[in-house]
PyMOL Python script that loads the backbone (N, CA, C, O; Angstrom):
from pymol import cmd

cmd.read_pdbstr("""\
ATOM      1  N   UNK A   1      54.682  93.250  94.790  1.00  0.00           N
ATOM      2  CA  UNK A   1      55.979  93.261  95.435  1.00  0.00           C
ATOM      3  C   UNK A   1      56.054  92.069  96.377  1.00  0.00           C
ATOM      4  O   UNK A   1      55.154  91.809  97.175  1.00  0.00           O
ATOM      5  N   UNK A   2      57.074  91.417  96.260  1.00  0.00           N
ATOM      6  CA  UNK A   2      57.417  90.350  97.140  1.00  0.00           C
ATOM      7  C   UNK A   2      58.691  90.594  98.154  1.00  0.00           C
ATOM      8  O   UNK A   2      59.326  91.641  98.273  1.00  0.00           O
ATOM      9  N   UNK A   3      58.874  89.490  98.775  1.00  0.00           N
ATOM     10  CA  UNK A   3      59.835  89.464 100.142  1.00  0.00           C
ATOM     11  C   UNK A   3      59.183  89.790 101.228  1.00  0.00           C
ATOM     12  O   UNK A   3      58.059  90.288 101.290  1.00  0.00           O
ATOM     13  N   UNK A   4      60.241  89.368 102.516  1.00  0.00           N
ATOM     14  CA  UNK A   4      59.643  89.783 103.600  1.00  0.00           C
ATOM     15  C   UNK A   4      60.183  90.872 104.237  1.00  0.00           C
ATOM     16  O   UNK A   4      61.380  90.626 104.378  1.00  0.00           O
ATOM     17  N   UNK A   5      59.860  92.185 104.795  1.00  0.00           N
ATOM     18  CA  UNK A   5      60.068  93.156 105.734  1.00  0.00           C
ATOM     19  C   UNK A   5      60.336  92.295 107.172  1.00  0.00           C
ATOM     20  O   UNK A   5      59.791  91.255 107.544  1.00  0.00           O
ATOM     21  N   UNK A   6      61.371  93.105 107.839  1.00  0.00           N
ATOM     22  CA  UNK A   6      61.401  92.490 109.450  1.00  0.00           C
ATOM     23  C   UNK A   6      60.483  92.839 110.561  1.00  0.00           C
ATOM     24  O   UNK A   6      60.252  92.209 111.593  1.00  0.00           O
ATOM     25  N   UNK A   7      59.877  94.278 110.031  1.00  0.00           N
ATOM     26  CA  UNK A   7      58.712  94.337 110.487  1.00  0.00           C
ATOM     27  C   UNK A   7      57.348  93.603 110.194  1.00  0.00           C
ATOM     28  O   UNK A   7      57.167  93.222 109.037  1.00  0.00           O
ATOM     29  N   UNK A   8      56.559  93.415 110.958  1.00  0.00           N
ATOM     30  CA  UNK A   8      55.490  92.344 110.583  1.00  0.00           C
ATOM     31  C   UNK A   8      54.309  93.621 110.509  1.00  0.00           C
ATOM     32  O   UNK A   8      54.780  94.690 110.119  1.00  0.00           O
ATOM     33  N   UNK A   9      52.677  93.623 110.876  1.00  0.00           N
ATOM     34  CA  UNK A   9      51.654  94.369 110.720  1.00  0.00           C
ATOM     35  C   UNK A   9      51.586  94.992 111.937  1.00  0.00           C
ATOM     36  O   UNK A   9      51.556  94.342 112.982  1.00  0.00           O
ATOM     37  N   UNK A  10      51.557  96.281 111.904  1.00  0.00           N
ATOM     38  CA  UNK A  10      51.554  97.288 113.184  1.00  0.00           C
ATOM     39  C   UNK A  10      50.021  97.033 113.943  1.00  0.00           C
ATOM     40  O   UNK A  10      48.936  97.358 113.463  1.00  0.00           O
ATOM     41  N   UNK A  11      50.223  96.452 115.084  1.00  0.00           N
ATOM     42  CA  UNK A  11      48.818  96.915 115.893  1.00  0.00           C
ATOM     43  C   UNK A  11      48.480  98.129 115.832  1.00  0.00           C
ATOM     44  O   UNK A  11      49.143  99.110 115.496  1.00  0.00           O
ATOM     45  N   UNK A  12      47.158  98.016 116.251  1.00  0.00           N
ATOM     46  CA  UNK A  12      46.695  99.297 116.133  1.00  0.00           C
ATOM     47  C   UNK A  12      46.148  99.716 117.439  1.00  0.00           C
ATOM     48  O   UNK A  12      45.238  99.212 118.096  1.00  0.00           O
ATOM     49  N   UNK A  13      47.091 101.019 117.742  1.00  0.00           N
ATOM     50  CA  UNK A  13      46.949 101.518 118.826  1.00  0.00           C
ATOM     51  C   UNK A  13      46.607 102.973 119.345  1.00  0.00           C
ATOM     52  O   UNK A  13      47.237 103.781 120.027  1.00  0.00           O
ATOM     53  N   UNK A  14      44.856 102.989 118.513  1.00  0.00           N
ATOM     54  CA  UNK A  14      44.300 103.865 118.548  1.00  0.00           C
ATOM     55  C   UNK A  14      43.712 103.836 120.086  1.00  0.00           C
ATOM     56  O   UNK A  14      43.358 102.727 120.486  1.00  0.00           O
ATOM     57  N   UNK A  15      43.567 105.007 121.030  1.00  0.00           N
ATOM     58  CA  UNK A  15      43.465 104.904 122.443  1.00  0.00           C
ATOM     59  C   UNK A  15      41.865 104.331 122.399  1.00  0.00           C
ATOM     60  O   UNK A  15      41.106 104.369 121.430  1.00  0.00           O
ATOM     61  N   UNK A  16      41.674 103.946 123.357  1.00  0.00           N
ATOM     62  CA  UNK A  16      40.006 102.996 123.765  1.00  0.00           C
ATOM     63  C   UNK A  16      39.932 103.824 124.829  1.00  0.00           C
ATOM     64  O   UNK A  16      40.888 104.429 125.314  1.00  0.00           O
ATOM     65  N   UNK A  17      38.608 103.867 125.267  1.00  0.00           N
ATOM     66  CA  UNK A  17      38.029 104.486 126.130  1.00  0.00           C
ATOM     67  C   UNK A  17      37.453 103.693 127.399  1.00  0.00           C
ATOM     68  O   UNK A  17      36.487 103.080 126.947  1.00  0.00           O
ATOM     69  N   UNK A  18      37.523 103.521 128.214  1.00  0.00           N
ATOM     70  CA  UNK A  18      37.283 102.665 129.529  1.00  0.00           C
ATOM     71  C   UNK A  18      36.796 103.521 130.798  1.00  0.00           C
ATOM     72  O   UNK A  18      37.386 104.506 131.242  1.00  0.00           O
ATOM     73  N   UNK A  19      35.879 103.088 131.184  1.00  0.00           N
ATOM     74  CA  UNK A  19      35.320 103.802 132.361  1.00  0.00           C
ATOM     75  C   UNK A  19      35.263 102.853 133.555  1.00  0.00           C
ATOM     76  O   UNK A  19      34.768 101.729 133.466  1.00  0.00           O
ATOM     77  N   UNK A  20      35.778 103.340 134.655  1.00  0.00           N
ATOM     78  CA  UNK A  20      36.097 102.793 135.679  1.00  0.00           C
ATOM     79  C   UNK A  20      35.457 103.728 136.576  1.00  0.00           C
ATOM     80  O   UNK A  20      35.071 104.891 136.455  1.00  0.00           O
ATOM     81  N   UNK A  21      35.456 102.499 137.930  1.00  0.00           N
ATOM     82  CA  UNK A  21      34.882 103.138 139.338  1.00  0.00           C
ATOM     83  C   UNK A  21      35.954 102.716 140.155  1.00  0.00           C
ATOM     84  O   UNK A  21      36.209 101.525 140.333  1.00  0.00           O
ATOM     85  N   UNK A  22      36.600 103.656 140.665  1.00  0.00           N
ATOM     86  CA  UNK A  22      37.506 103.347 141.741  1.00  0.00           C
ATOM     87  C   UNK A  22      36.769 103.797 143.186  1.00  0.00           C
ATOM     88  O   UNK A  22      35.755 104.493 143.244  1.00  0.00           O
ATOM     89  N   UNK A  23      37.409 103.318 144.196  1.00  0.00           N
ATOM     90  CA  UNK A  23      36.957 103.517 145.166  1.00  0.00           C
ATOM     91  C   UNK A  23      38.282 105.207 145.433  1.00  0.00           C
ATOM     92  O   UNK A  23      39.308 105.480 144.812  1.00  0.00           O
ATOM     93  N   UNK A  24      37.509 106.043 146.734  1.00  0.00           N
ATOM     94  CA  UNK A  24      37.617 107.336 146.716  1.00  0.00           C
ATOM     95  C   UNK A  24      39.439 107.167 147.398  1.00  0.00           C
ATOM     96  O   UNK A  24      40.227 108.098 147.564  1.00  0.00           O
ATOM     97  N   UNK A  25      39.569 106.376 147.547  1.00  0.00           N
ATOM     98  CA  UNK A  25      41.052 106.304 148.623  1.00  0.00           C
ATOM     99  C   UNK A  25      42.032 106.177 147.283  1.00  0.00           C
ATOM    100  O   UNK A  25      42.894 107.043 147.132  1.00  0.00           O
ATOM    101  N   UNK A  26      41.861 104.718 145.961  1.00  0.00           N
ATOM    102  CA  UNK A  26      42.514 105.106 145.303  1.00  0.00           C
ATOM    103  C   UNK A  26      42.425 106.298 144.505  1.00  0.00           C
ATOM    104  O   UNK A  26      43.442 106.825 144.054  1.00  0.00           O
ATOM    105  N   UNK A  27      41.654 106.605 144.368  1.00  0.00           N
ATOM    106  CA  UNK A  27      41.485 108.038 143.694  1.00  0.00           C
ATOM    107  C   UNK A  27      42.604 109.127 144.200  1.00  0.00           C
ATOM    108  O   UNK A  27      43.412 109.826 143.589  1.00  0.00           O
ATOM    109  N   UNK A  28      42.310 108.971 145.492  1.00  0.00           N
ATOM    110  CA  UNK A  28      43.152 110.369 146.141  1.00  0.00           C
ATOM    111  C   UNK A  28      44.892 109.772 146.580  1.00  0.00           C
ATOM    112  O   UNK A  28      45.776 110.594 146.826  1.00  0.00           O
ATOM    113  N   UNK A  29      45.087 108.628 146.606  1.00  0.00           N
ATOM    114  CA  UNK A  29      46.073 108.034 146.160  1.00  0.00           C
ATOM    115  C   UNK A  29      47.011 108.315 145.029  1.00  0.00           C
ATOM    116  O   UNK A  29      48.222 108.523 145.093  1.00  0.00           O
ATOM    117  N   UNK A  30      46.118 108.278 143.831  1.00  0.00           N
ATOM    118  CA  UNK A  30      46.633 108.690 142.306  1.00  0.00           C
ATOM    119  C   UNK A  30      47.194 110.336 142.501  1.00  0.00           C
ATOM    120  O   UNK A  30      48.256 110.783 142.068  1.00  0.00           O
ATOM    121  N   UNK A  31      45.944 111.217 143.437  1.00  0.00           N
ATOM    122  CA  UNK A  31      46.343 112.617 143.063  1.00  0.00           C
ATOM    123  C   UNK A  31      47.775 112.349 143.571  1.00  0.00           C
ATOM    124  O   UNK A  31      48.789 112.507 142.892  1.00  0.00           O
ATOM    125  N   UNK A  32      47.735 111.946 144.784  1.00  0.00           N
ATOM    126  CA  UNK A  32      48.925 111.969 145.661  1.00  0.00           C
ATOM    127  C   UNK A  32      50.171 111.949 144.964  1.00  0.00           C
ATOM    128  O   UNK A  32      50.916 112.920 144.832  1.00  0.00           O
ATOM    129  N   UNK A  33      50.354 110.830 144.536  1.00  0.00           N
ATOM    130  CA  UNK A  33      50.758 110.173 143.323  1.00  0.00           C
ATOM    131  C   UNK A  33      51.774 111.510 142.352  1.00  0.00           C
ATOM    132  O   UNK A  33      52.963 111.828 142.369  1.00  0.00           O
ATOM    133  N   UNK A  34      50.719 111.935 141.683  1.00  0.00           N
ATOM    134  CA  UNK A  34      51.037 112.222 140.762  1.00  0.00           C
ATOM    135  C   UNK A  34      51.492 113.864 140.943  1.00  0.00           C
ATOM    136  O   UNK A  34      52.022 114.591 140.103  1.00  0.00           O
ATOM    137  N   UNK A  35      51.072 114.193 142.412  1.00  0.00           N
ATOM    138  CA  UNK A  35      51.362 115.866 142.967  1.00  0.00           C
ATOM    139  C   UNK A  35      52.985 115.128 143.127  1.00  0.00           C
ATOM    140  O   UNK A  35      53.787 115.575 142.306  1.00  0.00           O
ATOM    141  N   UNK A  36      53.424 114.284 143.885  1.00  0.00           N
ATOM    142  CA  UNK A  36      54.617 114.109 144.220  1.00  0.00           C
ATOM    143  C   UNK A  36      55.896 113.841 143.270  1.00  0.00           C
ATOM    144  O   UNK A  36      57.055 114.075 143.612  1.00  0.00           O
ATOM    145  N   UNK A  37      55.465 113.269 141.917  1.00  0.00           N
ATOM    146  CA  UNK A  37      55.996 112.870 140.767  1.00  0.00           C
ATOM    147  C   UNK A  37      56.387 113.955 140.202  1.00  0.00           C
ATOM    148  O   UNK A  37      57.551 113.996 139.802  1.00  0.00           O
ATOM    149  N   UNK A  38      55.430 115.224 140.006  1.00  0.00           N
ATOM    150  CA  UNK A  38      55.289 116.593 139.453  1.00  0.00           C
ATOM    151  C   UNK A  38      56.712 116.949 140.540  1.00  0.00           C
ATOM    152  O   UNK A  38      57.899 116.866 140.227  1.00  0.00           O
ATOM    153  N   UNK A  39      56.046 117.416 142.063  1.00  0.00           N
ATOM    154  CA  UNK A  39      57.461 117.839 143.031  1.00  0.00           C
ATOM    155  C   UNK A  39      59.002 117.042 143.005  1.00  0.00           C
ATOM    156  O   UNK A  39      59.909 117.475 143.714  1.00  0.00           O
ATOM    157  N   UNK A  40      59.221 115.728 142.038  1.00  0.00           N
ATOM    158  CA  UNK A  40      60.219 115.558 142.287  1.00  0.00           C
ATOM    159  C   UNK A  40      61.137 115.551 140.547  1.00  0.00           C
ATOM    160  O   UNK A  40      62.362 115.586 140.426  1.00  0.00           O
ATOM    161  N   UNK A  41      60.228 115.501 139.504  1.00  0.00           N
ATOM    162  CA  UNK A  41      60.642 116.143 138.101  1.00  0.00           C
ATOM    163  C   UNK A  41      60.379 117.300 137.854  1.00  0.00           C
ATOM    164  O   UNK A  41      60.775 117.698 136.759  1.00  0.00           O
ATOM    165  N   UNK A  42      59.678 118.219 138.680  1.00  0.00           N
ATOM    166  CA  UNK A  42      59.551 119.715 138.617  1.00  0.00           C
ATOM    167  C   UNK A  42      58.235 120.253 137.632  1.00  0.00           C
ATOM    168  O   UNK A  42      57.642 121.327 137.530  1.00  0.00           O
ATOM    169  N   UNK A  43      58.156 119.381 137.200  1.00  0.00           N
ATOM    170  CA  UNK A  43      56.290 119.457 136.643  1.00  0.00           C
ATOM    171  C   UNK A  43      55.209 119.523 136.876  1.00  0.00           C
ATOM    172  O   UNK A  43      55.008 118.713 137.780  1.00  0.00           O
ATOM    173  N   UNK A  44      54.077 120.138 136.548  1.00  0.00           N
ATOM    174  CA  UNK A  44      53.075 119.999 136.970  1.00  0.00           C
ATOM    175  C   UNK A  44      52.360 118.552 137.130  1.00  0.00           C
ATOM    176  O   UNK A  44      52.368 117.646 136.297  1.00  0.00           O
ATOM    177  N   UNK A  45      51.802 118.557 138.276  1.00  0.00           N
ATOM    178  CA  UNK A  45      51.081 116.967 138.421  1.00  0.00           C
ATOM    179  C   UNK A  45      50.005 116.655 136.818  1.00  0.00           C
ATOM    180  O   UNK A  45      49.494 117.525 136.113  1.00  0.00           O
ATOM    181  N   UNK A  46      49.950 115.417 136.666  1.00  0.00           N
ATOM    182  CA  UNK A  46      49.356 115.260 135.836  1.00  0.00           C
ATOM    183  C   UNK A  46      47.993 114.900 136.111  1.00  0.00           C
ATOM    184  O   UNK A  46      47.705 115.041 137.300  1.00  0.00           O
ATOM    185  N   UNK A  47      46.834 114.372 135.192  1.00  0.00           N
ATOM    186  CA  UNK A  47      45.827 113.810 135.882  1.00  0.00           C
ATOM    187  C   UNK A  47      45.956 112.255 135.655  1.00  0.00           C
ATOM    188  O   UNK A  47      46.405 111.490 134.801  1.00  0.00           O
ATOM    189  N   UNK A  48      45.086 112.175 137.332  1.00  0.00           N
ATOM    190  CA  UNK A  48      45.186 110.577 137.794  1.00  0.00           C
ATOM    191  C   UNK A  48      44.989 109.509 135.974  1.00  0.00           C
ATOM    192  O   UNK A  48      45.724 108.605 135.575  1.00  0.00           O
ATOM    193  N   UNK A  49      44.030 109.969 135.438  1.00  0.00           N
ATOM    194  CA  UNK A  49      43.701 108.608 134.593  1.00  0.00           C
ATOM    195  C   UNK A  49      45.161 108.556 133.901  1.00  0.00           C
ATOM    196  O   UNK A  49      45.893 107.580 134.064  1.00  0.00           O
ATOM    197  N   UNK A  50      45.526 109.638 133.141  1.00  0.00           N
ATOM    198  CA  UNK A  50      46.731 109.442 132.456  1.00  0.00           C
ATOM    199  C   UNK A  50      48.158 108.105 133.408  1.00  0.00           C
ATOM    200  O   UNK A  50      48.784 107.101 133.068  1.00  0.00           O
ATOM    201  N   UNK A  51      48.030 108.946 134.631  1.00  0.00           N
ATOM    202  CA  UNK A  51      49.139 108.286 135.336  1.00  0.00           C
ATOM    203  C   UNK A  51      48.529 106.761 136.004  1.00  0.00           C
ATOM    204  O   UNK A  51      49.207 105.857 136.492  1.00  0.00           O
ATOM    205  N   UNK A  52      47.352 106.808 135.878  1.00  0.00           N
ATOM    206  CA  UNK A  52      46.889 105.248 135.740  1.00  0.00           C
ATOM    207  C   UNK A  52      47.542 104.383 134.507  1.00  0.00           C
ATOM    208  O   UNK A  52      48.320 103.435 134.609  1.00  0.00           O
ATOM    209  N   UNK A  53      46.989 104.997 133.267  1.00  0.00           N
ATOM    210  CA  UNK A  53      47.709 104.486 132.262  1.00  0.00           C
ATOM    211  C   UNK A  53      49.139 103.364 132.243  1.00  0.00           C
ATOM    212  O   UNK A  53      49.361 102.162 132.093  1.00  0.00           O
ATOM    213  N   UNK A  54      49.753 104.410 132.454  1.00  0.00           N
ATOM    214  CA  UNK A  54      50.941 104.286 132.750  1.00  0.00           C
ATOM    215  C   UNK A  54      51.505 103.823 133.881  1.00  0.00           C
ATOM    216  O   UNK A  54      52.709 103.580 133.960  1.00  0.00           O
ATOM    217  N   UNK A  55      50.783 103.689 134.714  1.00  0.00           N
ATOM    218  CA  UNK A  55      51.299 102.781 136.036  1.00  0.00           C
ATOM    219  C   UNK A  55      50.630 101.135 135.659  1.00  0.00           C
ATOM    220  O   UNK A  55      50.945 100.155 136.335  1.00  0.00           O
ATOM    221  N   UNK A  56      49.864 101.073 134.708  1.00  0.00           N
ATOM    222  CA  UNK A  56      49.047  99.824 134.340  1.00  0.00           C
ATOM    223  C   UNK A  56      49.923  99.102 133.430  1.00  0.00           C
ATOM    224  O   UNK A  56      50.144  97.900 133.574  1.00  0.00           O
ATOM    225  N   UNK A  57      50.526  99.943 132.310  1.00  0.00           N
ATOM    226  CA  UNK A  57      51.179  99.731 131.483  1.00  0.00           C
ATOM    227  C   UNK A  57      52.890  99.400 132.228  1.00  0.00           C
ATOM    228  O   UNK A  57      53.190  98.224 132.020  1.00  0.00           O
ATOM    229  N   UNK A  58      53.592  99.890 132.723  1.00  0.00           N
ATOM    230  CA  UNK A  58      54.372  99.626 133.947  1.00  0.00           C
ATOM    231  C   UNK A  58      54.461  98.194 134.509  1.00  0.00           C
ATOM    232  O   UNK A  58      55.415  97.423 134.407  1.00  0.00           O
ATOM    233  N   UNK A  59      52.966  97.934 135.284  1.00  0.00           N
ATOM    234  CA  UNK A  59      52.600  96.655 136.015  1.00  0.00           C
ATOM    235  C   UNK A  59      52.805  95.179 135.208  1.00  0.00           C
ATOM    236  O   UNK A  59      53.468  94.151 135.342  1.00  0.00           O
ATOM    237  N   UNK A  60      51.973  95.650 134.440  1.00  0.00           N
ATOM    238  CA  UNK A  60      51.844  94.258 133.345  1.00  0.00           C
ATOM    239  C   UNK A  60      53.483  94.074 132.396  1.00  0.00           C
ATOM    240  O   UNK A  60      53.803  93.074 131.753  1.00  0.00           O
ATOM    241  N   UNK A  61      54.154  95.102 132.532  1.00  0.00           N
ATOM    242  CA  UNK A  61      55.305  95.067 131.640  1.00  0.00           C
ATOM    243  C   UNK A  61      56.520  93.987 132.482  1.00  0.00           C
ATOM    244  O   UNK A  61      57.247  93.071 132.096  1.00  0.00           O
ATOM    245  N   UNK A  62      56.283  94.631 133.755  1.00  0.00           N
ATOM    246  CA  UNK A  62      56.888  93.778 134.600  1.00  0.00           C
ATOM    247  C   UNK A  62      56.356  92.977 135.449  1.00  0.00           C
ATOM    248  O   UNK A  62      56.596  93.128 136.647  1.00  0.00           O
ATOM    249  N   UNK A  63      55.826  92.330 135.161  1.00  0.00           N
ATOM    250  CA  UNK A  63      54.987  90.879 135.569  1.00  0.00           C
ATOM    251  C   UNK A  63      55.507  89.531 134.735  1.00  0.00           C
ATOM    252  O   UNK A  63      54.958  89.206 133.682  1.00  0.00           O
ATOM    253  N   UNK A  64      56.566  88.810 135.278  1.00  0.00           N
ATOM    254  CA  UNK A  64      57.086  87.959 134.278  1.00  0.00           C
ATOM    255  C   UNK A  64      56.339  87.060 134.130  1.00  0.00           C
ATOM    256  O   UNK A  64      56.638  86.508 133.071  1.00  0.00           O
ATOM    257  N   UNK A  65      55.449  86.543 134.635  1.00  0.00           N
ATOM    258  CA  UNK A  65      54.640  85.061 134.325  1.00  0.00           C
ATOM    259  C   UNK A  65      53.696  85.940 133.708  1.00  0.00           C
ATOM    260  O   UNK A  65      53.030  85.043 133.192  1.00  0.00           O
ATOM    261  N   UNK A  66      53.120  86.975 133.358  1.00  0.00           N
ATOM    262  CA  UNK A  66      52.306  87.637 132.159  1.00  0.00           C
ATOM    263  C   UNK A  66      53.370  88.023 131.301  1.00  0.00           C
ATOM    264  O   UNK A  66      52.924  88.735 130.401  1.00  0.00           O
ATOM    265  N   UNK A  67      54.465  87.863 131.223  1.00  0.00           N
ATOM    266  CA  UNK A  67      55.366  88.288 129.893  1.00  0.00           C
ATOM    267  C   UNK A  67      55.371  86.884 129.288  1.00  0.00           C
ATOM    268  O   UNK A  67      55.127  86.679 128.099  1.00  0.00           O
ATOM    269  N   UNK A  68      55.584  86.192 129.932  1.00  0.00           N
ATOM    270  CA  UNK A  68      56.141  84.799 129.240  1.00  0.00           C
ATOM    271  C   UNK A  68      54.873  84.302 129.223  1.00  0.00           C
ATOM    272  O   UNK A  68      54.839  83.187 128.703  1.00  0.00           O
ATOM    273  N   UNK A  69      53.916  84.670 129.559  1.00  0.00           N
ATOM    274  CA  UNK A  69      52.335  83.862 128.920  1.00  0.00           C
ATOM    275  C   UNK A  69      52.342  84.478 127.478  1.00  0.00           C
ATOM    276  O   UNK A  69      52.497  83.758 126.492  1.00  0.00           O
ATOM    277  N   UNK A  70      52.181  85.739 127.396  1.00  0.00           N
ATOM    278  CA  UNK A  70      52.211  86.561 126.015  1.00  0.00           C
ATOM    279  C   UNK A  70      53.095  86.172 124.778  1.00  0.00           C
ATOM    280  O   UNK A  70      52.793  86.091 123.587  1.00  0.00           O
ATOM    281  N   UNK A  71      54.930  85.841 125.790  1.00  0.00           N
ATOM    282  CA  UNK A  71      55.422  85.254 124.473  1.00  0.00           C
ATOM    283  C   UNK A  71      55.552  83.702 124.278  1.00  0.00           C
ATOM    284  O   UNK A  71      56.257  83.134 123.444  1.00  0.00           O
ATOM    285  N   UNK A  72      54.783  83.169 125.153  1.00  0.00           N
ATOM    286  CA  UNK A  72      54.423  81.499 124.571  1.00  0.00           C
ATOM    287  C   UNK A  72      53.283  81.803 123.587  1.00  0.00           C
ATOM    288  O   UNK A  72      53.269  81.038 122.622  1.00  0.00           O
ATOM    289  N   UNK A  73      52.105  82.958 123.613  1.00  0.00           N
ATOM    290  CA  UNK A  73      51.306  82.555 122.702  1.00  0.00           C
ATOM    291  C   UNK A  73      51.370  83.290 121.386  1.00  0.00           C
ATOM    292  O   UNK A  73      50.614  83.284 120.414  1.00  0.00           O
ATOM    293  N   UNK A  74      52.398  83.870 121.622  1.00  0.00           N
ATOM    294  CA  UNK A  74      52.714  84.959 120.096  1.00  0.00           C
ATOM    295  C   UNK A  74      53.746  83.600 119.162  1.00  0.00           C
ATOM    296  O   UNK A  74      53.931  83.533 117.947  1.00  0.00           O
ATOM    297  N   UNK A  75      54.226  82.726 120.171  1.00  0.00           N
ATOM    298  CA  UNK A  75      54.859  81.322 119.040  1.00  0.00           C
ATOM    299  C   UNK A  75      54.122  80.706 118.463  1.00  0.00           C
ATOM    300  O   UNK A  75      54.517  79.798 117.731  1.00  0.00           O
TER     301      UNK A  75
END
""", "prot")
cmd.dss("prot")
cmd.show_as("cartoon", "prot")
cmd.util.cbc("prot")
cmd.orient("prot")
């Protein structure tokens, strides 16, 4: 089969595993964090690594001189 799809090859974004040492302040920071997030969408807090995740993923998303490094080298 020929032609091109507009989609190109899906990364693969099977989760990785990473072990980190935070110091004990951010730690209890994150709970903080994430007890208050829970009290203001009505959910239970989540755990810190998850909402690390996602506060990492967040950071770097909006970091424009790391966006525009990424899409100068994807040209």
């Amino acid at each position: 089969m020929s032609g091109k799809l507009k989609l190109g090859a899906l990364e693969d974004d099977t989760p990785v595993k990473v072990t980190l040492d935070l110091p004990a302040s951010v730690h209890r920071d994150l709970v903080a964090y994430a007890q208050m997030l829970a009290t203001l969408t009505g959910g239970k807090p989540g755990e810190p690594a998850k909402l690390a995740t996602r506060m990492l993923e967040r950071f770097m998303a909006t970091d424009r001189v790391f966006v525009r490094g990424r899409k100068g080298r994807a040209a």
